[in-house]
mmCIF file of the C-alpha atoms, coordinates in Angstrom:
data_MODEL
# 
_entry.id   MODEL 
# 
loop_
_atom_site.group_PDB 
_atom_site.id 
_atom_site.type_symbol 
_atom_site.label_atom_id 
_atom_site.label_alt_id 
_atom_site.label_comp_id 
_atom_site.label_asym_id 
_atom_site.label_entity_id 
_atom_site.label_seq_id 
_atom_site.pdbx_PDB_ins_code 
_atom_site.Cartn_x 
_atom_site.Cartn_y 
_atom_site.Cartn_z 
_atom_site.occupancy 
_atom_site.B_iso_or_equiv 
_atom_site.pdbx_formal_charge 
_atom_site.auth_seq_id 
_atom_site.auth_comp_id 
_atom_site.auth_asym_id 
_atom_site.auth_atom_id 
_atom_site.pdbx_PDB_model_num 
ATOM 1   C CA . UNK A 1 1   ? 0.000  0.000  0.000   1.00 0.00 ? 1   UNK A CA 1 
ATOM 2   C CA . UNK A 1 2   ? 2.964  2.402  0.645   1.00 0.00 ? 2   UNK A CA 1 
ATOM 3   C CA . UNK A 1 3   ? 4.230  2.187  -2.815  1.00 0.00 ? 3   UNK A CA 1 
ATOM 4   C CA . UNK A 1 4   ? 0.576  2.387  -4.209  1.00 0.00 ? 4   UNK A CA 1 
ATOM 5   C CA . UNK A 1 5   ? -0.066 6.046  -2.474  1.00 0.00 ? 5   UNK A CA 1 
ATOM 6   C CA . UNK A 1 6   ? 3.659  6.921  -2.976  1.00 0.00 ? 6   UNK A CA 1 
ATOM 7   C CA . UNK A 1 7   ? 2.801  6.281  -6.868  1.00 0.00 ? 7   UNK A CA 1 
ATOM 8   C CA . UNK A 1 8   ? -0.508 8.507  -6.684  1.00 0.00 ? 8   UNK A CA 1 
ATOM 9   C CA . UNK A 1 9   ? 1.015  11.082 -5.201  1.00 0.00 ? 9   UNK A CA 1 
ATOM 10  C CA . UNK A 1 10  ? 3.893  11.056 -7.766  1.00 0.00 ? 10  UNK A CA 1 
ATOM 11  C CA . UNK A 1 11  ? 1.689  11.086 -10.679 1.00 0.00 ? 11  UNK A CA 1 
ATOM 12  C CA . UNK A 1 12  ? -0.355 14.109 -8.885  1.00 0.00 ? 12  UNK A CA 1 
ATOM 13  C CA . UNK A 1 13  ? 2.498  16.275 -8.784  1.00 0.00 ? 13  UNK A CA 1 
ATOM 14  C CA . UNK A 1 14  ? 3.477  15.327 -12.314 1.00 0.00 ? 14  UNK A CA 1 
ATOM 15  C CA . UNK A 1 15  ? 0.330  16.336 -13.614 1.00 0.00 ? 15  UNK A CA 1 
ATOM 16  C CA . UNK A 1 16  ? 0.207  20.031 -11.268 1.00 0.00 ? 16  UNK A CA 1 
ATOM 17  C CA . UNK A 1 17  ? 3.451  20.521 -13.002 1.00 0.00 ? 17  UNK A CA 1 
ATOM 18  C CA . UNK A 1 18  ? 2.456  20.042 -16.503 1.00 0.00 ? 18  UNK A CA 1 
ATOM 19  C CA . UNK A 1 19  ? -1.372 21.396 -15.517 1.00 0.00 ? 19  UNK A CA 1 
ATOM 20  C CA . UNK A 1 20  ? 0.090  24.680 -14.116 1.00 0.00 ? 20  UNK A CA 1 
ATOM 21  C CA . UNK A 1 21  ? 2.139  25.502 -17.451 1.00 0.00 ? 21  UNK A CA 1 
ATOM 22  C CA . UNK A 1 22  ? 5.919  26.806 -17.870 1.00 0.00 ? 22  UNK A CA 1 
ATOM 23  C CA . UNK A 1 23  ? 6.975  28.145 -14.221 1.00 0.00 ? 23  UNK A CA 1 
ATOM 24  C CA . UNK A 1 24  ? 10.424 27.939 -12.014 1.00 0.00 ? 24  UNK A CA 1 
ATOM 25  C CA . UNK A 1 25  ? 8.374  25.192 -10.554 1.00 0.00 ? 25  UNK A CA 1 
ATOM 26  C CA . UNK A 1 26  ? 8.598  23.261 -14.309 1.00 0.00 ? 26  UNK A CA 1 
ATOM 27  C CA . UNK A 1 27  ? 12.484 23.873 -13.626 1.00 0.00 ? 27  UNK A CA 1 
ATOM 28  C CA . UNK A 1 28  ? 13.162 22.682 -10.266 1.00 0.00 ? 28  UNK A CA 1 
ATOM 29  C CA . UNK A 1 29  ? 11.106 19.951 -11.413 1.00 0.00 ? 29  UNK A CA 1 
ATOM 30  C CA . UNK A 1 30  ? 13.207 19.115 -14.484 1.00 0.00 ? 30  UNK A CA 1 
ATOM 31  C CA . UNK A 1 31  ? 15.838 19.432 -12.462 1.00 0.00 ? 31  UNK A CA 1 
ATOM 32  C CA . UNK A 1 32  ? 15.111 16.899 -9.638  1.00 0.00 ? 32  UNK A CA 1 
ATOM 33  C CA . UNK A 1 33  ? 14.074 14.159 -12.454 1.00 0.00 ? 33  UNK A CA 1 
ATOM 34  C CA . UNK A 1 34  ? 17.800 14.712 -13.912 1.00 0.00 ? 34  UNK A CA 1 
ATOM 35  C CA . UNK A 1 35  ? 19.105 14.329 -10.552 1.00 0.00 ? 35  UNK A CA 1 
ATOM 36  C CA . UNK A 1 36  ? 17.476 11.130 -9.982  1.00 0.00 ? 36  UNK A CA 1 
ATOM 37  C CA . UNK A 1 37  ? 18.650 9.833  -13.579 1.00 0.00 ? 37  UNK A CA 1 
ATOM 38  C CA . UNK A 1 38  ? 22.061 10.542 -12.814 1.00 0.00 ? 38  UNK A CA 1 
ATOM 39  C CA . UNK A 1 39  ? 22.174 8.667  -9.667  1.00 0.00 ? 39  UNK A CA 1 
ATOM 40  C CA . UNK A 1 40  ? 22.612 11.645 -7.776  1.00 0.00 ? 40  UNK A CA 1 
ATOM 41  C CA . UNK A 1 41  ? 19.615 11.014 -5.464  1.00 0.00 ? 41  UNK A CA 1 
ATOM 42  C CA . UNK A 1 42  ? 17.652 8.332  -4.601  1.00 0.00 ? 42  UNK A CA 1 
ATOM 43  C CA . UNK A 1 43  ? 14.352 7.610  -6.413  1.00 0.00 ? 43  UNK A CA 1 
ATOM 44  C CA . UNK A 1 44  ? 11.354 8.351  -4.017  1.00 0.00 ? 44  UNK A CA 1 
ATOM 45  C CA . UNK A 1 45  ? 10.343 4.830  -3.524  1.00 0.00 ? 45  UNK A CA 1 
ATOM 46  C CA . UNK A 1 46  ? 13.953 3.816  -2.243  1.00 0.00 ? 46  UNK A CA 1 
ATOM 47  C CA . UNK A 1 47  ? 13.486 6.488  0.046   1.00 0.00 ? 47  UNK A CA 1 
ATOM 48  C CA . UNK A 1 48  ? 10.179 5.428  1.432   1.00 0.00 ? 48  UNK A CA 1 
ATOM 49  C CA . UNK A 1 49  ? 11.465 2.022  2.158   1.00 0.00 ? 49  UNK A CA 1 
ATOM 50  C CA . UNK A 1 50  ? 13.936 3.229  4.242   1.00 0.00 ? 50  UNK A CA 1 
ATOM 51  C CA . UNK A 1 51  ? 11.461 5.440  6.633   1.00 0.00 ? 51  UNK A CA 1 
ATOM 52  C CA . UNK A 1 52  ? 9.770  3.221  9.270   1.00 0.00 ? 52  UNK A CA 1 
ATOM 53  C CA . UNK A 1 53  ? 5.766  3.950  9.025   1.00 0.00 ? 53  UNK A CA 1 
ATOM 54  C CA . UNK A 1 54  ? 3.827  3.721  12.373  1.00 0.00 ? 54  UNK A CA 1 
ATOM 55  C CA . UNK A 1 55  ? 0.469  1.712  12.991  1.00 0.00 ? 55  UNK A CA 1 
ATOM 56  C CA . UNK A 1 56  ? -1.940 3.049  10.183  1.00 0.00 ? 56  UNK A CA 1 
ATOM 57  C CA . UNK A 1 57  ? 0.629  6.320  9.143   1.00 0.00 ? 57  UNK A CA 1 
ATOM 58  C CA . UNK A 1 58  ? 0.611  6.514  5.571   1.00 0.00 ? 58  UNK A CA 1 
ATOM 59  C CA . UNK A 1 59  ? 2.573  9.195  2.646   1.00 0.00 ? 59  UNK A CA 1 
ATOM 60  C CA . UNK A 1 60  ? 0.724  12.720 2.728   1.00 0.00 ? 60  UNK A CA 1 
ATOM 61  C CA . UNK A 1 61  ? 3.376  14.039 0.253   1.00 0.00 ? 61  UNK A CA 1 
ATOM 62  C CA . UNK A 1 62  ? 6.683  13.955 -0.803  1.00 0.00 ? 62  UNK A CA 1 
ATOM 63  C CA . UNK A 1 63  ? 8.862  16.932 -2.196  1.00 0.00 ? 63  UNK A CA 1 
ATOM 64  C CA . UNK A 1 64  ? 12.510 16.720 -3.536  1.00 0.00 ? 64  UNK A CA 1 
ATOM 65  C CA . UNK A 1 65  ? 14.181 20.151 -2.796  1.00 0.00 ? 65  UNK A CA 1 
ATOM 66  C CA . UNK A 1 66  ? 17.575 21.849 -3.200  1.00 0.00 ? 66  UNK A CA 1 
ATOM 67  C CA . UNK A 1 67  ? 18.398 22.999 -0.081  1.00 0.00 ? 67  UNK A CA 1 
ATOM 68  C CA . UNK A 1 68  ? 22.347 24.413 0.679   1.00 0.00 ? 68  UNK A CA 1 
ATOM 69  C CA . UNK A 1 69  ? 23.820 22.639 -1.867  1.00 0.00 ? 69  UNK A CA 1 
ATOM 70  C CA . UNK A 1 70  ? 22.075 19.263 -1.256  1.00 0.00 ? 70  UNK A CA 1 
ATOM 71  C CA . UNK A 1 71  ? 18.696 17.481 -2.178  1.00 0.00 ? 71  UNK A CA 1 
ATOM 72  C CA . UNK A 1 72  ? 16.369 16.620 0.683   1.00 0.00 ? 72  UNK A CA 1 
ATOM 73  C CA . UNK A 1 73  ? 13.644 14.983 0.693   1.00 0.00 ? 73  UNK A CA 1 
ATOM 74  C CA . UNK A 1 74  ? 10.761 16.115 2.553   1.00 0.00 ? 74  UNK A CA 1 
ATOM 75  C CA . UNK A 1 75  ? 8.335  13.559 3.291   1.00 0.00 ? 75  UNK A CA 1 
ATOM 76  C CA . UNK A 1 76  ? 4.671  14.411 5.133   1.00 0.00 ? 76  UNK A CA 1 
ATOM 77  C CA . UNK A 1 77  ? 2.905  11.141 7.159   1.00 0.00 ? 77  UNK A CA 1 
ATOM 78  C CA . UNK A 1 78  ? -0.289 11.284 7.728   1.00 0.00 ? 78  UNK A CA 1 
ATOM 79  C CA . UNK A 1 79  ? -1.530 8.394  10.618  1.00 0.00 ? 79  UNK A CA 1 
ATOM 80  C CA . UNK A 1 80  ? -5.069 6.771  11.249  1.00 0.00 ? 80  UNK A CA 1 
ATOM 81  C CA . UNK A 1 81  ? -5.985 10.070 13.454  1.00 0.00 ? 81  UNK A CA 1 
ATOM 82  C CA . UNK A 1 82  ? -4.750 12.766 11.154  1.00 0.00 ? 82  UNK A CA 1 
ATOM 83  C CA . UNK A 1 83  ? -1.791 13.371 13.083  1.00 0.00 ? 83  UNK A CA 1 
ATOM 84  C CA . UNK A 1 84  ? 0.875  15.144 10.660  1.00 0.00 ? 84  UNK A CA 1 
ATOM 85  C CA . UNK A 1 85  ? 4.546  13.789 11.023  1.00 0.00 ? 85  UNK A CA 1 
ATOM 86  C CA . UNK A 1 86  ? 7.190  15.493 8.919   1.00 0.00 ? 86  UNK A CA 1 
ATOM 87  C CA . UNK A 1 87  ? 10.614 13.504 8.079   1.00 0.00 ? 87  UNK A CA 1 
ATOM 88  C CA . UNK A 1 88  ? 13.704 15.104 6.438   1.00 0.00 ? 88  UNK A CA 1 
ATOM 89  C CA . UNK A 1 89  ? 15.793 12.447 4.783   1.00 0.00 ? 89  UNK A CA 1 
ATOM 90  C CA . UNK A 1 90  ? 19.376 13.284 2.340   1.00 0.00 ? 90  UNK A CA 1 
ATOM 91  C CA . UNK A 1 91  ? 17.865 12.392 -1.187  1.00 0.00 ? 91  UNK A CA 1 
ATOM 92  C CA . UNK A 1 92  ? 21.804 10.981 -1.833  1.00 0.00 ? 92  UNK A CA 1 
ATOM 93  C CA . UNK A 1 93  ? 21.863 8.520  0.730   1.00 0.00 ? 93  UNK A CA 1 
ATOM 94  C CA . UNK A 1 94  ? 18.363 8.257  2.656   1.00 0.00 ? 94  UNK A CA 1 
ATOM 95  C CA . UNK A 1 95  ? 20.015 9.353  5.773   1.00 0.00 ? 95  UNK A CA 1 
ATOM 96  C CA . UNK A 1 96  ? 17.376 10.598 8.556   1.00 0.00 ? 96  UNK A CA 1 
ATOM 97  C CA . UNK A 1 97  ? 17.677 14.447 8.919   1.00 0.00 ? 97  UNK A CA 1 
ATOM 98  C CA . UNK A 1 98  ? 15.555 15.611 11.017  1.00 0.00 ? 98  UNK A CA 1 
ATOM 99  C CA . UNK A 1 99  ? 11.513 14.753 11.853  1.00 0.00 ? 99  UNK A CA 1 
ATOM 100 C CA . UNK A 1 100 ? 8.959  17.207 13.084  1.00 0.00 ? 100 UNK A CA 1 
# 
């Protein structure tokens, strides 16, 4: 089921980007796709493996940014209750950032 709403909300941000027509947000889009072709980040579901879900938590969304010279990944979780978790992983290696 993780990789299943990982997917959907993959293909959702595809389609805002191409929906919402030529923007910075096209670029930095572009961009993250080439990063992820050259190996230079992991692909979002190698990164989702490695994040331990709780009871019922499942992927709210999932963003791939630039941030000082490195690509994060910035996961939201969503649990059973509608509690929000928020997990900062290094798109190179998958190593746990910081979680809020």
């Amino acid at each position: 089921m993780r990789s299943t709403d990982a997917l959907l909300t993959l293909a959702l941000l595809i389609g805002l980007a191409f929906a919402s027509g030529p923007t910075r947000a096209d670029d930095d889009h572009e961009r993250a796709r080439e990063a992820v072709v050259r190996g230079e980040v992991l692909p979002l579901d190698a990164v989702l493996a490695l994040v331990p879900l709780r009871a019922g938590e499942r992927l709210l969304d999932a963003e791939l940014e630039r941030e000082g010279g490195r690509w994060i990944y910035e996961l939201e979780l969503i649990s059973a209750d509608g509690r929000v978790r928020e997990v900062e992983l290094d798109a190179r290696d998958g190593r746990w950032i910081e979680e809020d």
